[in-house]
N, CA and C of each residue as an Amber inpcrd file, in Angstrom:
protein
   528
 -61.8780000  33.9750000  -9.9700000 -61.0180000  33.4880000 -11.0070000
 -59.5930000  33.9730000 -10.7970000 -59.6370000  35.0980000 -10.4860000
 -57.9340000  35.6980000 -10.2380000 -57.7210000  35.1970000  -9.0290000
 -57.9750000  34.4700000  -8.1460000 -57.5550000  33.7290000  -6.8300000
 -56.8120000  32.2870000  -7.2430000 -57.7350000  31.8800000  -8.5280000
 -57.4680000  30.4750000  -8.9700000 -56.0530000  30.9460000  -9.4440000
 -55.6840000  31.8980000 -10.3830000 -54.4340000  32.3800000 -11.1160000
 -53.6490000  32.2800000 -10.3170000 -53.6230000  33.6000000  -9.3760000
 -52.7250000  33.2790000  -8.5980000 -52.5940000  31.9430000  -7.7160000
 -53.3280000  31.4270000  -7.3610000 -53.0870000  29.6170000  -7.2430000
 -52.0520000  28.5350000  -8.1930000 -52.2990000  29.1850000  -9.4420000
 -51.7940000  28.3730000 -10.1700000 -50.4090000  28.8780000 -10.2860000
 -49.7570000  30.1390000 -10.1060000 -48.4750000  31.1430000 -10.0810000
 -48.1310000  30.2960000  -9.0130000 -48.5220000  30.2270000  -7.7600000
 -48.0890000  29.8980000  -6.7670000 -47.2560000  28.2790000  -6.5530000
 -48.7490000  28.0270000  -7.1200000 -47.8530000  26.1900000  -7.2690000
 -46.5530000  25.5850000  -8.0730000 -46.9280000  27.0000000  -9.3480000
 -45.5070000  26.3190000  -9.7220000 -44.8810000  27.3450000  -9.2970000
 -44.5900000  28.1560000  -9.1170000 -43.5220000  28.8210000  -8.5200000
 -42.8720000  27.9420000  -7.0650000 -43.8000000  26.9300000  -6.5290000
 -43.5860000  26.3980000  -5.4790000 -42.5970000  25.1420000  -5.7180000
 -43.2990000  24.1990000  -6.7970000 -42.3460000  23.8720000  -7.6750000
 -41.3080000  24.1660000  -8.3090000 -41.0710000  24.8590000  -8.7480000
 -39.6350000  25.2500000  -9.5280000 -38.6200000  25.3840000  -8.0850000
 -39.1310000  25.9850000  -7.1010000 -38.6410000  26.2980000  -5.8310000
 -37.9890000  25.1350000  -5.4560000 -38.6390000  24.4150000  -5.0120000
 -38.6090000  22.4750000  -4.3630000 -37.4530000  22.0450000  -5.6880000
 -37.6680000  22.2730000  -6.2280000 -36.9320000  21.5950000  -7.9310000
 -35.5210000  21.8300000  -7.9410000 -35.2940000  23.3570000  -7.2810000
 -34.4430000  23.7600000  -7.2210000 -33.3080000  23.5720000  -5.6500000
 -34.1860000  23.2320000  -5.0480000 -33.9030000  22.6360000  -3.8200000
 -32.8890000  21.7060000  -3.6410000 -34.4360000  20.7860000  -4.4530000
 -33.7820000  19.2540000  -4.6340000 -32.1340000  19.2590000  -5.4320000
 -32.2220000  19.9830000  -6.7450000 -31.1910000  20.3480000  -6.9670000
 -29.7060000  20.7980000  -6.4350000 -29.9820000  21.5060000  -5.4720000
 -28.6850000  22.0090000  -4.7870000 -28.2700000  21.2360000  -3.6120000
 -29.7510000  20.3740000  -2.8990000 -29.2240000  19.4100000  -1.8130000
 -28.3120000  18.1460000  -2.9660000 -28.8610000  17.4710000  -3.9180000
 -28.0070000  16.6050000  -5.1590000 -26.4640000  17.1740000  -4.9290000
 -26.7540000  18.5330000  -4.9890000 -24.9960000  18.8360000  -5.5030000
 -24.3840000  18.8580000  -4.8550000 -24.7350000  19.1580000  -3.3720000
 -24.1170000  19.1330000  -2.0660000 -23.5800000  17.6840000  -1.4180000
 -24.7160000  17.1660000  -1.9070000 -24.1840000  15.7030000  -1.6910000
 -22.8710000  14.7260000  -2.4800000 -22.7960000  15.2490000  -3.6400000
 -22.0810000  15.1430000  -4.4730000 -20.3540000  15.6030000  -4.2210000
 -20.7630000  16.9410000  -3.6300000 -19.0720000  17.4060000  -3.4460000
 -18.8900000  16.6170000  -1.9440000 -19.5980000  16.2700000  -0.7630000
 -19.4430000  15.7490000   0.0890000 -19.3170000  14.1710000   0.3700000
 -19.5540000  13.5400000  -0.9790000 -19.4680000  12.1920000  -1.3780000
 -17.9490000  12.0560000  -1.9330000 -17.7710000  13.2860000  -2.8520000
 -16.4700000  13.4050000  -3.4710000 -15.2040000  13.7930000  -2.7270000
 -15.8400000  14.6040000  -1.5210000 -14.4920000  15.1740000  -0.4170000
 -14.4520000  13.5140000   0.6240000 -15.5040000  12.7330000   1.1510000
 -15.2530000  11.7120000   2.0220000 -14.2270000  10.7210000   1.0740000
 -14.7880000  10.2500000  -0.9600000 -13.7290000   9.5180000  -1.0090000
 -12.4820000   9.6800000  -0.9230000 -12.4400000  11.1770000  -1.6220000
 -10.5730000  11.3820000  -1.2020000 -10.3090000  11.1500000   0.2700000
 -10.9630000  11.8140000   1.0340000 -10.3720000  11.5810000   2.8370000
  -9.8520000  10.4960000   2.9280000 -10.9100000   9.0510000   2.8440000
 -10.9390000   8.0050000   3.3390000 -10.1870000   7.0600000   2.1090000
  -9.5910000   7.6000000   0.8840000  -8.2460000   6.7420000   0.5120000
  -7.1290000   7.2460000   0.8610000  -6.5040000   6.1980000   0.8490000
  -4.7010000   5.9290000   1.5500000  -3.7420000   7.4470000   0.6930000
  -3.2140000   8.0550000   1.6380000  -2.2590000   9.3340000   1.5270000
  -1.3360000   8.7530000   0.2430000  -1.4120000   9.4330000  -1.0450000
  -0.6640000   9.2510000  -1.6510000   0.6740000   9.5650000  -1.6620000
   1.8110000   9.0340000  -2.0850000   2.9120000   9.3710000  -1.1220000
   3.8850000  11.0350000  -2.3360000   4.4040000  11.2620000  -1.7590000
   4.7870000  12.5410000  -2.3650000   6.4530000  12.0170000  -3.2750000
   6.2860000  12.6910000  -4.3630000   7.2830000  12.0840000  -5.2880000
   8.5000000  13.4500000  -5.6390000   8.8230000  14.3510000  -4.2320000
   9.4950000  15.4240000  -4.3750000  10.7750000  14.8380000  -3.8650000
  11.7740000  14.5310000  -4.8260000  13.1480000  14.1620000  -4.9090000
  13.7000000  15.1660000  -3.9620000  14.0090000  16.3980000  -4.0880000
  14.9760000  17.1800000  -3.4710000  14.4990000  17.1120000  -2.1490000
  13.4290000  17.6080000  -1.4420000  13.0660000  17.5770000  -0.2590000
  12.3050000  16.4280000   0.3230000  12.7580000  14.9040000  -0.1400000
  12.7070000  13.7290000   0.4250000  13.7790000  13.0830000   0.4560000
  14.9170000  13.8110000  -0.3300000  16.4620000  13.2440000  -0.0800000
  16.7420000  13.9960000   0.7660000  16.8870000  15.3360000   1.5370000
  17.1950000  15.6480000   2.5560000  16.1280000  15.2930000   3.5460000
  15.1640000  15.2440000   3.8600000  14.3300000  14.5670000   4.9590000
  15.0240000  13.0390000   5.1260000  15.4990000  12.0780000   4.4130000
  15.8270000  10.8160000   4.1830000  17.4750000  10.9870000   4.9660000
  18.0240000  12.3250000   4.5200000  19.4440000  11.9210000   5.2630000
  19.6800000  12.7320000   6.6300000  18.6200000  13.3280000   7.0110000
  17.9110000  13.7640000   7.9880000  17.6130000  12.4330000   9.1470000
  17.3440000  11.7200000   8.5990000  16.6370000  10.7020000   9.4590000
  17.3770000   9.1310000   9.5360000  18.3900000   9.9100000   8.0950000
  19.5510000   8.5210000   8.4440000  20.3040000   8.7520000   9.4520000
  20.6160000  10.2740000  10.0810000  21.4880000  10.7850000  10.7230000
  21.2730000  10.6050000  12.7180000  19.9860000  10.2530000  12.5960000
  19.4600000  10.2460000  13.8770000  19.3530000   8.7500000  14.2470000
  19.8220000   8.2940000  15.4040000  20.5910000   6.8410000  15.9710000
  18.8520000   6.6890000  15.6210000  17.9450000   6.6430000  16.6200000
  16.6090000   6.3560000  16.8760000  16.0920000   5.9330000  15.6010000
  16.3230000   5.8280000  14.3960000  16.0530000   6.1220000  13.3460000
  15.9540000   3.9600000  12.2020000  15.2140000   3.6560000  12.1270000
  15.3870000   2.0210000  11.7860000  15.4540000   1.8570000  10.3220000
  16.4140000   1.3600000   9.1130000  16.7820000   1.3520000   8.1690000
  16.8450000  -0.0960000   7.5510000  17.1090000  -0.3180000   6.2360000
  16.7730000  -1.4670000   5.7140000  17.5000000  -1.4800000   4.2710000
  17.7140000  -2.2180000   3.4800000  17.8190000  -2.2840000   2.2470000
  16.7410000  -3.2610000   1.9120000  15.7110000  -3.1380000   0.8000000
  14.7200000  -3.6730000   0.3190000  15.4190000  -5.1690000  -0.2800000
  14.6200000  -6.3940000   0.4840000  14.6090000  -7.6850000   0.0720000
  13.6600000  -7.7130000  -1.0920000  13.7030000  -8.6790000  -2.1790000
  13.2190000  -8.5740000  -3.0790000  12.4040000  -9.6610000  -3.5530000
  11.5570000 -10.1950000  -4.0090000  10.8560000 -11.5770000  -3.7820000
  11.5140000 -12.1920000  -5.0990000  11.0050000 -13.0370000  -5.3580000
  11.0200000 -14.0460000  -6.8570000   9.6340000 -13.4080000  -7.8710000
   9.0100000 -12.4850000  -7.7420000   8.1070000 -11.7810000  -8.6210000
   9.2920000 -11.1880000  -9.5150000   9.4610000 -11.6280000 -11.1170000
  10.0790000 -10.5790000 -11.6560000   9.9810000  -9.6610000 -12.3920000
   8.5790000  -8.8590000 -11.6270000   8.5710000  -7.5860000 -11.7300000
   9.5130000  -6.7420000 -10.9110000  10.3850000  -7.0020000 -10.4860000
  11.0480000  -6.5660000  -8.9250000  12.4500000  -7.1860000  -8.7710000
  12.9840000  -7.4610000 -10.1090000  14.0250000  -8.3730000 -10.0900000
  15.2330000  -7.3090000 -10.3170000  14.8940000  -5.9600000 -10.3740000
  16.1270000  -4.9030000 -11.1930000  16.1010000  -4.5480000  -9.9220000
  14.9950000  -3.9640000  -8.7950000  14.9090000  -3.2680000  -8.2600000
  15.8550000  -3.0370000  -7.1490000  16.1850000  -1.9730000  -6.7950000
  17.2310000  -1.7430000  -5.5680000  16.8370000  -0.1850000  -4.5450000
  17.0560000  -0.2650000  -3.3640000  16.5730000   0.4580000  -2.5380000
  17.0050000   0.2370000  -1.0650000  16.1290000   1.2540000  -0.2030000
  15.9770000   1.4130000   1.1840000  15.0080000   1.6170000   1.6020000
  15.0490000   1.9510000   3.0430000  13.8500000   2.8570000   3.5160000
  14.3590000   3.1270000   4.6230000  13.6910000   4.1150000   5.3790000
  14.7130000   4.7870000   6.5070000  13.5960000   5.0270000   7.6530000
  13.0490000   4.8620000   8.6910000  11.5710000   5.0650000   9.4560000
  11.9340000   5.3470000  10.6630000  11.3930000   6.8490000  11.4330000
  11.5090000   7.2280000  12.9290000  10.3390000   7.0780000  13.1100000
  10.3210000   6.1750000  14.0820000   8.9660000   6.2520000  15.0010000
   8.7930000   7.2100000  16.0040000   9.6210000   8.2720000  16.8290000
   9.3390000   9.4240000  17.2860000   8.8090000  10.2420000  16.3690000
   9.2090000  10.6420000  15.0340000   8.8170000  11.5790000  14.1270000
   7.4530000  11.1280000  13.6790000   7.1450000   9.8140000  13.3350000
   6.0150000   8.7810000  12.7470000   6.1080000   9.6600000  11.2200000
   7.2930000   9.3870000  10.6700000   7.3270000   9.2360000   9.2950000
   9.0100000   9.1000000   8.6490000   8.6290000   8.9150000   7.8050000
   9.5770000   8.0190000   6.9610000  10.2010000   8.2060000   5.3960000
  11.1730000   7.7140000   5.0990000  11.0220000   7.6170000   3.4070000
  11.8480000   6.8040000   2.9840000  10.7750000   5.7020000   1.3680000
  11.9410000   5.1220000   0.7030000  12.4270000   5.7030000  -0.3340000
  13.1510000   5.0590000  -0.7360000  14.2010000   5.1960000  -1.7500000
  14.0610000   3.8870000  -2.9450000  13.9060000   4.2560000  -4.2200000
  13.5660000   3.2740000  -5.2260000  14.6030000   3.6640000  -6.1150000
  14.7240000   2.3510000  -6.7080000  16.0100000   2.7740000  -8.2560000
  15.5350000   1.0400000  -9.0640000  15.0400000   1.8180000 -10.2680000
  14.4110000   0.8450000 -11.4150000  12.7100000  -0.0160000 -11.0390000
  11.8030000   1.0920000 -10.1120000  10.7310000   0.7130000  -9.7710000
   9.4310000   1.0020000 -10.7320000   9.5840000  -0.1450000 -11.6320000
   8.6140000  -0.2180000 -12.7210000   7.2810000   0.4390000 -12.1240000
   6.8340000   1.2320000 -13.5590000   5.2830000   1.7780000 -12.8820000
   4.1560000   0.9120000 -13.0040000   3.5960000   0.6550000 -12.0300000
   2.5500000  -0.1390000 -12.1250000   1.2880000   0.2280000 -13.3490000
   1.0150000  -1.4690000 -13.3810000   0.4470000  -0.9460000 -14.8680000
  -0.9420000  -0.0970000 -14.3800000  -1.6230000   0.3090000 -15.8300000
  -3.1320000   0.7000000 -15.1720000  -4.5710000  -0.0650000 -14.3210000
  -4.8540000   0.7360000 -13.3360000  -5.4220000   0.1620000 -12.2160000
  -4.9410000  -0.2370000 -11.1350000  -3.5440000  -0.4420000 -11.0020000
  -2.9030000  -1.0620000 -10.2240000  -1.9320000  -0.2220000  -8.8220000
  -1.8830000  -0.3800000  -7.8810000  -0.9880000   0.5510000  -7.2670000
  -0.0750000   0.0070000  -6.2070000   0.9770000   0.6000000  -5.4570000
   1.8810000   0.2280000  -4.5040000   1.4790000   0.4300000  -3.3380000
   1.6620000  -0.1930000  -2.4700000   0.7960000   0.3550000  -0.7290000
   2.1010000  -0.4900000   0.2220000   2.8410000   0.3670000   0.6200000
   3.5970000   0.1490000   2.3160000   2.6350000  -0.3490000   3.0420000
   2.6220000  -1.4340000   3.5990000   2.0550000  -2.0230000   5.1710000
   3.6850000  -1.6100000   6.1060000   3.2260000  -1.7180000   7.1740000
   4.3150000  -1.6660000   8.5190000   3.4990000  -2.3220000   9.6060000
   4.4840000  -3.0740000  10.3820000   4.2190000  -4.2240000  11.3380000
   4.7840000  -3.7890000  12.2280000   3.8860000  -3.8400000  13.3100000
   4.6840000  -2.8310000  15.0120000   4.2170000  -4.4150000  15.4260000
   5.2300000  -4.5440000  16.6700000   5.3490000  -5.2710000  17.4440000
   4.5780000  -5.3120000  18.9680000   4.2920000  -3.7330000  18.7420000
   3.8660000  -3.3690000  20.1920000   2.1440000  -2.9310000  19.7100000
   1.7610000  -3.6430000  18.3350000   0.1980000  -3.5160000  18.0820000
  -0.6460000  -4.4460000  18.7570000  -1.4160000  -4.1820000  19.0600000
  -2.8260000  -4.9350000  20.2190000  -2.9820000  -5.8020000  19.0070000
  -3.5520000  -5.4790000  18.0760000  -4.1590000  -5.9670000  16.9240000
  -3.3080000  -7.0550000  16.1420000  -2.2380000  -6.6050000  16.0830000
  -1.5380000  -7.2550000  14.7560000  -1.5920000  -6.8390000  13.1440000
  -2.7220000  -5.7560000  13.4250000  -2.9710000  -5.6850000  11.8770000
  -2.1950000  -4.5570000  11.6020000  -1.1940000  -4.6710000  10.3720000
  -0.6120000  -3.9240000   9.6040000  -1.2980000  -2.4610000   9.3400000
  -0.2290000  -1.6950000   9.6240000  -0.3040000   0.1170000   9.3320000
  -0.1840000   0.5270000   8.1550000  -1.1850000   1.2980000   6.8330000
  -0.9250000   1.7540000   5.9060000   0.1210000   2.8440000   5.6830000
   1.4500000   3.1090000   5.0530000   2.4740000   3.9020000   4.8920000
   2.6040000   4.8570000   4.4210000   2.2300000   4.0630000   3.0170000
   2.2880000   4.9590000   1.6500000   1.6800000   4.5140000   0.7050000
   0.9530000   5.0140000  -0.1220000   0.9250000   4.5190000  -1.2430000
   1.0980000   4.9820000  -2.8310000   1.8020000   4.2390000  -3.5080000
   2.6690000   4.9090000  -4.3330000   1.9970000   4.3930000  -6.1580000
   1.5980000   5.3090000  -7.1220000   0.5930000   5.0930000  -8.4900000
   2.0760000   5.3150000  -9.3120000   3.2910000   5.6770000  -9.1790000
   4.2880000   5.6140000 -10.4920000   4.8960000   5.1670000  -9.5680000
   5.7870000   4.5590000 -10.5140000   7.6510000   4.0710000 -10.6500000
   8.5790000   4.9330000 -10.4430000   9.8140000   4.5180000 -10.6760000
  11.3540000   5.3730000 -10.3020000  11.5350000   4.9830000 -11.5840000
  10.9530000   4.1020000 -12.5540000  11.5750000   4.5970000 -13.6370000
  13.7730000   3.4630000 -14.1570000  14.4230000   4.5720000 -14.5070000
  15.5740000   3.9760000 -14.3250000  16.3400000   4.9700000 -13.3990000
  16.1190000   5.9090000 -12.4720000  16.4220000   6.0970000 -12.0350000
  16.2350000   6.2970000 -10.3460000  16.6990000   7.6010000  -9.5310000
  16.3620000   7.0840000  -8.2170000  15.0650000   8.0570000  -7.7480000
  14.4520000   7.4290000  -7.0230000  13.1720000   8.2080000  -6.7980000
  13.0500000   7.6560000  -4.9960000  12.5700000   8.6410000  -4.7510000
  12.2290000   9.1050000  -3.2230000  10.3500000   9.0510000  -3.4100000
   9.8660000   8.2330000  -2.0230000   8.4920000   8.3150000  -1.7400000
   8.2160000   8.5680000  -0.5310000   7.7010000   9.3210000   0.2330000
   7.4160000   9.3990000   2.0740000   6.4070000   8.4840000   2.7900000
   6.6010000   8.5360000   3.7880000   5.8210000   6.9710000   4.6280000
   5.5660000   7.9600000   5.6260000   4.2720000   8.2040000   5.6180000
   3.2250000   8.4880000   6.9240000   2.4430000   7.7020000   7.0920000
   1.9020000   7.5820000   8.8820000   1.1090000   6.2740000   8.8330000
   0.1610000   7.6800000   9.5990000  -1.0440000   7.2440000   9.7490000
  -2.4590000   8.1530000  10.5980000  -2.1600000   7.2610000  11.9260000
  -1.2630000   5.6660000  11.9900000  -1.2260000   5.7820000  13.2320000
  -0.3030000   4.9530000  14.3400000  -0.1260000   5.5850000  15.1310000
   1.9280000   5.7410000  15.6410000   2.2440000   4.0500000  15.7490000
   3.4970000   3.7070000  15.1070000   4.0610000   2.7130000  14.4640000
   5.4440000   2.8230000  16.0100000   5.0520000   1.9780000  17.1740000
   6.5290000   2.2130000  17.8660000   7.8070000   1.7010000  17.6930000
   7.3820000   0.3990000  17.6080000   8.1680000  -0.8620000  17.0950000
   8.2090000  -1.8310000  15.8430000   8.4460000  -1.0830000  14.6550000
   8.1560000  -1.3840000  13.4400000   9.2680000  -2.9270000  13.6130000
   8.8330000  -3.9230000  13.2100000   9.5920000  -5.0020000  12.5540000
  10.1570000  -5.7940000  11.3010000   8.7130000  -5.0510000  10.6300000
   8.5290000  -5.5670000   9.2280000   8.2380000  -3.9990000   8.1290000
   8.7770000  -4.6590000   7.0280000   7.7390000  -2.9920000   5.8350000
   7.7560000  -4.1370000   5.3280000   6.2170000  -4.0400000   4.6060000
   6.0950000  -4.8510000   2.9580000   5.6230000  -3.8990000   2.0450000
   6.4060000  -4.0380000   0.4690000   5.8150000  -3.1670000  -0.4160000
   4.9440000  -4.1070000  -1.1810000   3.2630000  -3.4540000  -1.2190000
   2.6830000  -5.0180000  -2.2660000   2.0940000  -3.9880000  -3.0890000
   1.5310000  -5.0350000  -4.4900000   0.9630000  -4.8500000  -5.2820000
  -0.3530000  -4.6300000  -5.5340000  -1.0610000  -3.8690000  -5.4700000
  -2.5250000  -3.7960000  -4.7460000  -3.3030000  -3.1760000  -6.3060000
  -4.5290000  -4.3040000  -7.3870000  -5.4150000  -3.7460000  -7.7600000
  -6.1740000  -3.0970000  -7.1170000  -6.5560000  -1.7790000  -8.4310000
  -7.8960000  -1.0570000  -7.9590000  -9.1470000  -1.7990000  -7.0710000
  -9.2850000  -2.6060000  -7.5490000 -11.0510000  -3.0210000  -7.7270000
 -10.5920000  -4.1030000  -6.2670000  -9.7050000  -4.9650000  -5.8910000
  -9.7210000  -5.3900000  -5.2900000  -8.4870000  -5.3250000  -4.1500000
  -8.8320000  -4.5170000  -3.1530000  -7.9710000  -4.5440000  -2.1810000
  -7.4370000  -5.3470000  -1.2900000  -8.3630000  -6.3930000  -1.1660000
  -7.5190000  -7.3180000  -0.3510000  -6.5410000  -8.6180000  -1.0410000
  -6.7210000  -8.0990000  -2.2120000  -5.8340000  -9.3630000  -3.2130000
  -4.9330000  -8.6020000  -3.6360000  -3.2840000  -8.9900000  -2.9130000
  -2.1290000  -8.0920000  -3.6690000  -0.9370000  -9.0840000  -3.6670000
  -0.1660000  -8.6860000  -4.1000000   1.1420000  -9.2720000  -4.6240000
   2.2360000  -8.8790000  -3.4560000   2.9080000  -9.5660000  -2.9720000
   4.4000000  -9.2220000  -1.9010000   5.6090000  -8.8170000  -2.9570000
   5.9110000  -8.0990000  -3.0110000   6.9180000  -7.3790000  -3.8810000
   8.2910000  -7.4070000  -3.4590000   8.8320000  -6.2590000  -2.3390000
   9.7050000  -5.8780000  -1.6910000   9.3880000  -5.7140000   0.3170000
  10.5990000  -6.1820000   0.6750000  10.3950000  -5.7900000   2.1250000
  11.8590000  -5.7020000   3.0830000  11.3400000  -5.1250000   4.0440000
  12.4420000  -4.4860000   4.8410000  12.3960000  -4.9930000   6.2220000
  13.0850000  -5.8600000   6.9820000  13.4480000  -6.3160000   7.9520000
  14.8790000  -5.8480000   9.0120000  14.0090000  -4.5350000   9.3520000
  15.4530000  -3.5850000  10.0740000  16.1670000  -4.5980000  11.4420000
C-alpha cells in the first residue's frame, strides 16, 4: 500500500512538473514571438530634432550627398506640407525634414520607399517609417535602409494602413 502512495506522490508531482514545463516553454515562446515581431517591423524613424539637424547639415555639406525638396501630390492631406530630404549612399543613411506634417490618423503610418537604379530587382528599399507628424512646426526623421541604396532616383513618402500593407496612398516625393 505505501508503494501505491508513493505512486500516487509521484505522478502528480510528475504532473505539476510537465505543467510547469509546459508553462515556461508557453512563455518562452511568447517573449520570442514578441522579440521576432519587433525585429521584423520597419525601423521606426527617430524624432530627435537637435541631433538630426546636425546629422542633416552634416550631409548637406558633403558634395556625394543627393537632396530634394519634397513634391507634393493632389492628396490634400499634404497640401500645407513643405520639406526636404538629404541621402548619402556611402554613409547609407539619411534625413528628412517636415514642416506642417499632419499626424497620421489611428492605425495608420508613413513609410519612405527609395528606388536605386543600380537594383537587380527593382523593388523599392524601406527608409523610414514615421507614426507622428511635424505638427506646425519643423521636425526631422532619419532614413536607414538594412540595404545599400547606390543610386537612389526616386524617395516616395506613402500612406500605409496597419492591417494592410500593400494598399497605401503616394503622398510626397523626391526626385534628386
Amino acid at each position: 500500500m505505501m508503494a501505491n502512495s508513493e505512486g500516487s506522490v509521484n505522478t502528480a508531482s510528475n504532473g505539476i512538473w510537465r505543467y510547469g514545463l509546459y508553462a515556461l516553454i508557453a512563455a518562452l515562446l511568447l517573449v520570442a514571438l514578441g522579440f521576432g515581431v519587433r525585429y521584423w517591423e520597419p525601423a521606426q524613424a527617430s524624432a530627435d530634432n537637435g541631433e538630426l539637424s546636425v546629422l542633416r547639415e552634416r550631409l548637406l555639406s558633403d558634395s556625394s550627398s543627393v537632396r530634394g525638396n519634397w513634391l507634393r501630390t493632389l492628396n490634400p492631406l499634404v497640401q500645407d506640407v513643405q520639406g526636404d530630404l538629404v541621402w548619402n549612399s556611402t554613409q547609407s543613411q539619411g534625413v528628412m525634414r517636415f514642416v506642417d506634417l499632419p499626424a497620421p490618423a489611428a492605425g495608420q503610418f508613413y513609410q519612405l520607399w527609395l528606388y536605386d537604379t543600380r537594383s537587380a530587382d527593382g523593388v523599392p528599399v524601406s527608409g523610414a517609417v514615421v507614426r507622428n507628424g511635424a505638427g506646425k512646426g519643423e521636425w526631422f526623421a532619419a532614413i536607414k535602409t538594412e540595404k545599400m541604396v547606390l543610386a537612389p532616383f526616386k524617395f516616395e513618402l506613402h500612406l500605409h494602413a496597419d492591417k494592410s500593407a500593400e494598399k497605401s496612398q503616394l503622398l510626397l516625393m523626391v526626385q534628386p
